[in-house]
Every structure is written in structure tokens, then in C-alpha cells.
GUBALO-943439 format. One record per residue: x, y, z of N, C-alpha, C in turn. Coordinates in nm, 3 decimals. Last residue first. Example, Ala and Ser with C-alpha at 12.3 -4.5 7.8 and 13.67 -1.06 7.14 Angstrom:
BEGIN
NODE     n.px     n.py     n.pz    ca.px    ca.py    ca.pz     c.px     c.py     c.pz
NODE    1.285   -0.225    0.708    1.367   -0.106    0.714    1.290    0.003    0.787
NODE    1.319   -0.569    0.780    1.230   -0.450    0.780    1.320   -0.330    0.780
END
This chain:
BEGIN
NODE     n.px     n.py     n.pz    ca.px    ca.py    ca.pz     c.px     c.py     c.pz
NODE    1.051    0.728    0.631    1.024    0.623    0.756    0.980    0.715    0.912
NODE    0.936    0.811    0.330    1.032    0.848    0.450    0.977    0.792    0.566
NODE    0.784    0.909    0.045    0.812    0.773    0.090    0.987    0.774    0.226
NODE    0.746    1.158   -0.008    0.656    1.061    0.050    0.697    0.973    0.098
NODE    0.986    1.222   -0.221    0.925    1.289   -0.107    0.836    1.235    0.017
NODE    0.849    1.032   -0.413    0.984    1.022   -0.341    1.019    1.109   -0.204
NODE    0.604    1.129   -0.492    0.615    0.966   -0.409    0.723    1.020   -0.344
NODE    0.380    1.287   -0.591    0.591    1.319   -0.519    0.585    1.247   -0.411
NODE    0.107    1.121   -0.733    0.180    1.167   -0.560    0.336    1.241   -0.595
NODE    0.038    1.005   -0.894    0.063    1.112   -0.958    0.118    1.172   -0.820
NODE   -0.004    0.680   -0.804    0.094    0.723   -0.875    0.079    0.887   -0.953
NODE   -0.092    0.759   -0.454   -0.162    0.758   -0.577   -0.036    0.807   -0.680
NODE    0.050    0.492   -0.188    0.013    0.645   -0.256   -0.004    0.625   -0.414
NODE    0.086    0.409    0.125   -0.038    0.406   -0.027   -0.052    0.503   -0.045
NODE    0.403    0.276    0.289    0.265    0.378    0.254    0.227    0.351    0.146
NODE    0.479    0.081    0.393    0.519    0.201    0.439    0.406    0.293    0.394
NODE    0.436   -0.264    0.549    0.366   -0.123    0.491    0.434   -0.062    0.484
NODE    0.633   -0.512    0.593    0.576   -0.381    0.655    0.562   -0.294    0.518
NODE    0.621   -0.837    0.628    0.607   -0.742    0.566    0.535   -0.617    0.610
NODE    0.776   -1.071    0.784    0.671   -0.995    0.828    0.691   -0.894    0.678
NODE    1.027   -1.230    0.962    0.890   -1.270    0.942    0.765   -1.197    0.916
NODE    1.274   -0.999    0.822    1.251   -1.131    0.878    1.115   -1.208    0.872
NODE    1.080   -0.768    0.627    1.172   -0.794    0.745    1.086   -0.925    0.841
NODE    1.041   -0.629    0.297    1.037   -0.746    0.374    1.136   -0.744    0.529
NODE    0.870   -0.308    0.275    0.993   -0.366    0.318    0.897   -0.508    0.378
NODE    0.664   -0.138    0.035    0.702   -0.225    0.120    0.804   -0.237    0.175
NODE    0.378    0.067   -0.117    0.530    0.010   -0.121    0.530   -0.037    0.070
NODE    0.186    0.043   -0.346    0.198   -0.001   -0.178    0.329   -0.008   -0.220
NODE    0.026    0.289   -0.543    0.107    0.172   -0.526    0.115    0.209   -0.368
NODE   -0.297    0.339   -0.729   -0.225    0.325   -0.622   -0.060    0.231   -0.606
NODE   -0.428    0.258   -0.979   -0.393    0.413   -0.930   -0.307    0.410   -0.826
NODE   -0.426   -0.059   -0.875   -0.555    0.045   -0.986   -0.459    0.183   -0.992
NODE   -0.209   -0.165   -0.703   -0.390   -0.164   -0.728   -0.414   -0.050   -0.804
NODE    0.149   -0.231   -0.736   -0.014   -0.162   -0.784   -0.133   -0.237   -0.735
NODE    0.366   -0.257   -0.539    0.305   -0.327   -0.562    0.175   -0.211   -0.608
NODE    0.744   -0.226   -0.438    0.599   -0.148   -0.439    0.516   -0.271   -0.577
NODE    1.007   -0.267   -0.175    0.949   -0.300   -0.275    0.815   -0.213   -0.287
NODE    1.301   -0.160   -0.049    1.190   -0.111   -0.077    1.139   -0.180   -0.161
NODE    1.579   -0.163   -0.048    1.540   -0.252    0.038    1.373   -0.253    0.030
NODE    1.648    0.184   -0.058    1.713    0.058   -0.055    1.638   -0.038    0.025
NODE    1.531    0.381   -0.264    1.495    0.331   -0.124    1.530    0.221   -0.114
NODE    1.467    0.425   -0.545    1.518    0.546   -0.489    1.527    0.499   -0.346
NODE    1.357    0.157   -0.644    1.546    0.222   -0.702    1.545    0.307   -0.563
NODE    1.200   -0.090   -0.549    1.178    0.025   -0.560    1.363    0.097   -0.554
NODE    1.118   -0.399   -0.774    1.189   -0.302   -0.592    1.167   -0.191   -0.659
NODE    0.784   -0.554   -0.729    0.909   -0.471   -0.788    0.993   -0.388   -0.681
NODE    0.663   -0.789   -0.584    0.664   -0.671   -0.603    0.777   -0.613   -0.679
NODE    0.695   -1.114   -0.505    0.614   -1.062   -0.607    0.574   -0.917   -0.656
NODE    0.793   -1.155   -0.269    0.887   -1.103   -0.364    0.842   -1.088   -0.519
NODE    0.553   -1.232   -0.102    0.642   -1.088   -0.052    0.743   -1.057   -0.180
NODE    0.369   -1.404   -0.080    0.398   -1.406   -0.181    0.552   -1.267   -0.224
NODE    0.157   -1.325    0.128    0.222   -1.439    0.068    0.267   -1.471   -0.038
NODE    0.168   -1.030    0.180    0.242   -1.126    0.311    0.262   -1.307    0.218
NODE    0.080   -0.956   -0.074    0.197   -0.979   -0.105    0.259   -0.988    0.007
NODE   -0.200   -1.039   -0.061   -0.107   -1.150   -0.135    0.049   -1.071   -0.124
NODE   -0.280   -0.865    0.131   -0.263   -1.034    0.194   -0.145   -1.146    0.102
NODE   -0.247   -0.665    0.021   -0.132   -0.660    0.110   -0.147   -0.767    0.109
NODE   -0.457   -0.708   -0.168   -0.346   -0.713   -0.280   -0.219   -0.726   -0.103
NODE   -0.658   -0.715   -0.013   -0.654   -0.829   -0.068   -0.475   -0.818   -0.103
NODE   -0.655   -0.443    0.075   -0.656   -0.536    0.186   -0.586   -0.670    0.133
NODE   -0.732   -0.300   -0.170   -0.616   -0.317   -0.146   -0.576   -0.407   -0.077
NODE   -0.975   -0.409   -0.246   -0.910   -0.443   -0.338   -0.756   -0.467   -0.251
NODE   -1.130   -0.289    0.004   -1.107   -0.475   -0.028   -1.011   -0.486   -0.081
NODE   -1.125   -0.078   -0.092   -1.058   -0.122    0.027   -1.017   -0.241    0.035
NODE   -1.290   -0.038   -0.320   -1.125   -0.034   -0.343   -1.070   -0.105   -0.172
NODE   -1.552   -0.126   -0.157   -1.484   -0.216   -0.280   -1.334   -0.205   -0.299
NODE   -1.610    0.095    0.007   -1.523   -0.060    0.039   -1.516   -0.125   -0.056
NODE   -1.610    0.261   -0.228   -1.518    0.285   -0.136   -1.488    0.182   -0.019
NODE   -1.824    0.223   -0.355   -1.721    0.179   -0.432   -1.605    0.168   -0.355
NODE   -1.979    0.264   -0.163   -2.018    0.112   -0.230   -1.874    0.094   -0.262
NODE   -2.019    0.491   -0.065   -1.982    0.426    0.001   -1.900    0.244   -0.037
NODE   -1.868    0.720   -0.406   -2.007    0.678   -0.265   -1.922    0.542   -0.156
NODE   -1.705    0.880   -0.542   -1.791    0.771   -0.599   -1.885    0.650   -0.522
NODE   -1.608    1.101   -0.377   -1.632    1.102   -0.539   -1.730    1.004   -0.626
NODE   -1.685    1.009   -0.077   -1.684    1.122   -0.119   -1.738    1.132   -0.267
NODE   -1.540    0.756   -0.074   -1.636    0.775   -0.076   -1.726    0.907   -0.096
NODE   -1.264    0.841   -0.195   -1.357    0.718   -0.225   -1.492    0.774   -0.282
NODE   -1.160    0.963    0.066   -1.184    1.050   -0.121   -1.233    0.966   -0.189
NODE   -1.228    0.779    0.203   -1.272    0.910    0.210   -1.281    0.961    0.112
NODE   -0.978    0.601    0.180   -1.135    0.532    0.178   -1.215    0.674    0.150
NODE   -0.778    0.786    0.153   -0.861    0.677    0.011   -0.952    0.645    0.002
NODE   -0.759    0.790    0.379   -0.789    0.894    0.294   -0.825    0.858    0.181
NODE   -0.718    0.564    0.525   -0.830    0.646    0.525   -0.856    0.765    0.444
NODE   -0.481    0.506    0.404   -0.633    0.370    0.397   -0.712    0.474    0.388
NODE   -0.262    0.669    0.512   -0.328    0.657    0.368   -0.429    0.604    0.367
NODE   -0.270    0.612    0.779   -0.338    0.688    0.738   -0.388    0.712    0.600
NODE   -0.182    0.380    0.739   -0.300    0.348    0.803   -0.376    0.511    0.737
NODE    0.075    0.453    0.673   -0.027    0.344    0.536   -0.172    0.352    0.587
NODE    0.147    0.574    0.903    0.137    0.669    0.765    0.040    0.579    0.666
NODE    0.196    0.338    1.125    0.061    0.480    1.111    0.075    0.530    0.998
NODE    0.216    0.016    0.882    0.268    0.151    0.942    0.191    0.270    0.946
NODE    0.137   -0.272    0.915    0.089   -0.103    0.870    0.135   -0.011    0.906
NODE    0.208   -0.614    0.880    0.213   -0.477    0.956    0.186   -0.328    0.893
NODE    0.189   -0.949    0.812    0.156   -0.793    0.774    0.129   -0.744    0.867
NODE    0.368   -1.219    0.804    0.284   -1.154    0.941    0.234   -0.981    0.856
NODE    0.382   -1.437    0.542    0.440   -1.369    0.611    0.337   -1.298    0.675
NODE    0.338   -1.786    0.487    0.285   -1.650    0.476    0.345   -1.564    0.586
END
């Protein structure tokens, strides 16, 4: 299993998710998606080539939960976050190191 890392931008995504979460559909549901995602980074530190690459970002993979994709980079011992964004986002725009 590879080491997971977050990059401040994914961190910040978490919280806005968790927020517009909890906000639209209360506290309950809003650590529920958290979980969801938490879970989906753990499986893809084990499991890292279980994502689709991503065309527009060389070296980029992305992974769904529900509405959301994680996109990624594998490096050496570790998978890094780049960010969680909601597939109606201007991902491509979004997605910058």
C-alpha cells in the first residue's frame, strides 16, 4: 500500500464538500460522503492503478465517488491528491499544481 498525501487544494476541496454537505442535506449525510471519499483515497493508496488516466494532464489519474472525481498522481511510494471536484466543475481549468 502506497503512503497518501493531500494536497492544500484536495484539503480544501474536503471542506467544501463537507460544508455544502452539510448545509443541503445535514450533518449525517455529510460524514457519510466523507467516509465515502476517505475510503475510495485508501483504496486507491492500495490499489493506485485502479483509476483511469486522465488525457488533458500527463501522468494524472481520476477516480469517482458519486458526483465527484479525485484525481491523482502516482509518485514513487505514495499517491498524491490533487483535487475533488464535482463532475459539472471546468475541471480542466481546476486541475493545476
Amino acid at each position: 500500500m502506497l503512503k497518501l498525501r493531500l494536497s492544500p487544494k484536495s484539503i480544501e476541496d474536503l471542506e467544501q464538500i463537507y460544508k455544502y454537505t452539510m448545509e443541503k442535506w445535514g450533518t449525517k449525510q455529510a460524514d457519510k460522503y466523507q467516509d465515502e471519499l476517505y475510503l475510495k483515497m485508501q483504496s486507491l493508496a492500495a490499489n493506485p492503478n485502479s483509476g483511469q488516466s486522465y488525457p488533458h494532464r500527463m501522468g494524472y489519474k481520476k477516480s469517482r465517488v458519486n458526483r465527484h472525481l479525485i484525481f491523482y498522481k502516482i509518485d514513487k511510494d505514495e499517491i498524491q491528491v490533487i483535487r475533488i471536484l464535482h463532475e459539472k466543475m471546468n475541471i480542466r481549468d481546476l486541475i493545476k499544481e
